[in-house]
Phi, psi and omega in degrees: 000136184280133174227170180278142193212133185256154157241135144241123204237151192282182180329254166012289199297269210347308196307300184340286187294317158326289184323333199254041162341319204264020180249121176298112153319290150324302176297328171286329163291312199301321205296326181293326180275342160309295172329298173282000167264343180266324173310312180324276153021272202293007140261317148326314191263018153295282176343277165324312181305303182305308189295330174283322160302335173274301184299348142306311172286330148344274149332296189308323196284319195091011167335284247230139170254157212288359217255314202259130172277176185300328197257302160293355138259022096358291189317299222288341167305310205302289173294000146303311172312304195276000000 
């Protein structure tokens, strides 16, 4: 079931659009929100991509020591800082 979402634009745009009747709107939004939610997607797993990658070299490089779990050296970052 589909449901309703109101926009609000300013006078001007409204005037704007009224002229170009013959363009459905709706369907031009709905496509623009579509659009900027897959963009979204695909940037976020840009994002990801990159972070697993940096914690690969990381790894490879031997940052961390083998000895000390994730938490404790979390800690030892955290106190450093203060």
């Amino acid at each position: 079931m589909d449901e309703i979402i109101s926009l609000r634009v300013k006078k001007q745009l409204k005037e704007r659009m009224r002229a170009h009747d013959e363009i459905n709107w709706s369907a031009v939004l709905r496509k623009a929100i579509i659009e900027n939610l897959e963009n979204r997607k695909k940037v976020n797993l840009e994002k990801r991509k990159k972070v697993f990658a940096m914690m690969d070299k990381l790894r490879k490089e031997k940052a961390f020591d083998g000895d000390r779990n994730s938490t404790e050296i979390i800690r030892e970052w955290r106190n450093k800082r203060h």
